[in-house]
C-alpha positions as CSV (number, residue, x, y, z in Angstrom):
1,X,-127.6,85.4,136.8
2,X,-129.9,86.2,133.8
3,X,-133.2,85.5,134.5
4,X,-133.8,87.9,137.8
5,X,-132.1,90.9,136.1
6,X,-134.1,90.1,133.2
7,X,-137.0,89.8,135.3
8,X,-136.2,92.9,137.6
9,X,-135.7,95.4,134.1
10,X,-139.5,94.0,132.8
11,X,-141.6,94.5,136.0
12,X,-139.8,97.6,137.4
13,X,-141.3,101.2,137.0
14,X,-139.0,102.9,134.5
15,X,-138.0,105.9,137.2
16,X,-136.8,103.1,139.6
17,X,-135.2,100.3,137.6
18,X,-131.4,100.7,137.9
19,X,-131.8,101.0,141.5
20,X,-133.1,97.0,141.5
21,X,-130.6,96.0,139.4
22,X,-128.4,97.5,142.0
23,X,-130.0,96.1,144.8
24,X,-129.6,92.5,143.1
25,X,-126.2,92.8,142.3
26,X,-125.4,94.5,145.9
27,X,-127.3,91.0,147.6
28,X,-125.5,88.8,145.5
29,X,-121.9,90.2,147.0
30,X,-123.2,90.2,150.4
31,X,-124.4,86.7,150.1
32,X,-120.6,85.9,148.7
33,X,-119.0,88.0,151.4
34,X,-121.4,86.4,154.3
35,X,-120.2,83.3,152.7
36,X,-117.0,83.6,153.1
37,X,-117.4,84.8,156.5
38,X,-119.4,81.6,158.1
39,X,-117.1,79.4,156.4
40,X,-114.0,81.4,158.5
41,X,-114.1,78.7,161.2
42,X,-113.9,76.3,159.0
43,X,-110.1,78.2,157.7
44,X,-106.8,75.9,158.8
45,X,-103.9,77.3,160.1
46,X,-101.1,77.2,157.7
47,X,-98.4,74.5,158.4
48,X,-95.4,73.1,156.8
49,X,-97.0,70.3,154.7
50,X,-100.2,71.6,153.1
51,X,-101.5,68.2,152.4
52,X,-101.9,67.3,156.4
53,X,-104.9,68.8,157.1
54,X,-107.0,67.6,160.8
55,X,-110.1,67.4,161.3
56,X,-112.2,68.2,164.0
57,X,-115.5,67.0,165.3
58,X,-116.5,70.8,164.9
59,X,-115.3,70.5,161.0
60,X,-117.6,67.2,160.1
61,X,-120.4,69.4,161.7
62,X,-120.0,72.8,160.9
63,X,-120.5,72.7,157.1
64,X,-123.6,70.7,157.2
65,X,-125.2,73.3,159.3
66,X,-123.7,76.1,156.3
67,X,-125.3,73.8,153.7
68,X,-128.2,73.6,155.3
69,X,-128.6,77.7,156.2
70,X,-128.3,78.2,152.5
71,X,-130.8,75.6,151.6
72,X,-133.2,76.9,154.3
73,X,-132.6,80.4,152.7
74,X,-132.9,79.2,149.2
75,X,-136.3,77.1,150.1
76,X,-137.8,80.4,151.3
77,X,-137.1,82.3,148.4
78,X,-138.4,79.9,146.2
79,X,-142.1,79.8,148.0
80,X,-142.1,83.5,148.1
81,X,-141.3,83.6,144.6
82,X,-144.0,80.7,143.5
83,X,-146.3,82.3,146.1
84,X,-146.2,86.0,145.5
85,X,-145.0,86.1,142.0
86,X,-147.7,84.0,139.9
87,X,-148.1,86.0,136.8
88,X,-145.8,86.3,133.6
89,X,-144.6,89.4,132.4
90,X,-146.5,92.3,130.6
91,X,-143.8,91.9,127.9
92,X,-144.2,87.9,127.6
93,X,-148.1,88.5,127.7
94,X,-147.6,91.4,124.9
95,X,-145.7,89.1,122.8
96,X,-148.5,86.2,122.9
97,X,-151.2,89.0,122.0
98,X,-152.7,88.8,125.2
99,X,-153.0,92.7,126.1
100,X,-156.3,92.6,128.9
101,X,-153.7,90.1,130.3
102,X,-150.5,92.5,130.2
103,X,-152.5,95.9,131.7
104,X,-154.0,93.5,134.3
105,X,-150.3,92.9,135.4
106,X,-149.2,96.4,135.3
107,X,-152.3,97.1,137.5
108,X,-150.8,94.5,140.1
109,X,-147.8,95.9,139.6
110,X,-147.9,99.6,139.7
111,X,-149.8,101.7,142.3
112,X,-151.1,104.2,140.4
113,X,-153.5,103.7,136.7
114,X,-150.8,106.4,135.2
115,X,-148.1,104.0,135.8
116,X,-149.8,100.7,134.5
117,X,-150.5,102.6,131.4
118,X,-147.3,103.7,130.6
């Protein structure tokens, strides 16, 4: 929860950068909300002893298939991430002295020279 808004306020152009942070913080609750709503058939009906839960054939399968949806979808973010986003950031590269390295980012980066040279 720290290093992708952390990431997201370094690489973003100025102009756009609290609409990312948005965006992030908007995913994350989706991803809770769409959570909670594949795990609905997994909900109980309440009965008089809380403790006597039954379970079906449909409950011993159904959360391994959620697990698994959220590993698929965590795998895939992590190979775009290692695949698209190789390079450290202008700030890191700044820091270690390595300017020819930070601009060369920014140029990746940004569309526009202006915009990497800001």
């Amino acid at each position: 929860t720290v290093a992708v808004p952390n990431y997201i306020s370094e690489i973003a152009p100025a102009s756009v950068r609290g609409s990312f942070g948005v965006v992030h913080q908007l995913m994350i609750n989706l991803g809770i909300v769409g959570g909670v709503a594949v795990g609905l058939p997994l909900s109980q009906p309440a009965t008089k002893d809380p403790f006597s839960v039954e379970v079906t054939d449909f409950d011993r399968v159904w959360w391994r298939l959620m697990f698994l949806f959220s590993g698929g979808v965590a795998l895939v973010q992590a190979l775009f991430f290692m695949s698209c986003l190789r390079f450290e950031t202008p700030s890191f590269l700044m820091d270690k002295g390595d300017s020819d390295g930070a601009l060369m980012v920014l140029r990746k980066t940004y569309t526009t020279e202006e915009e990497a040279q800001s």
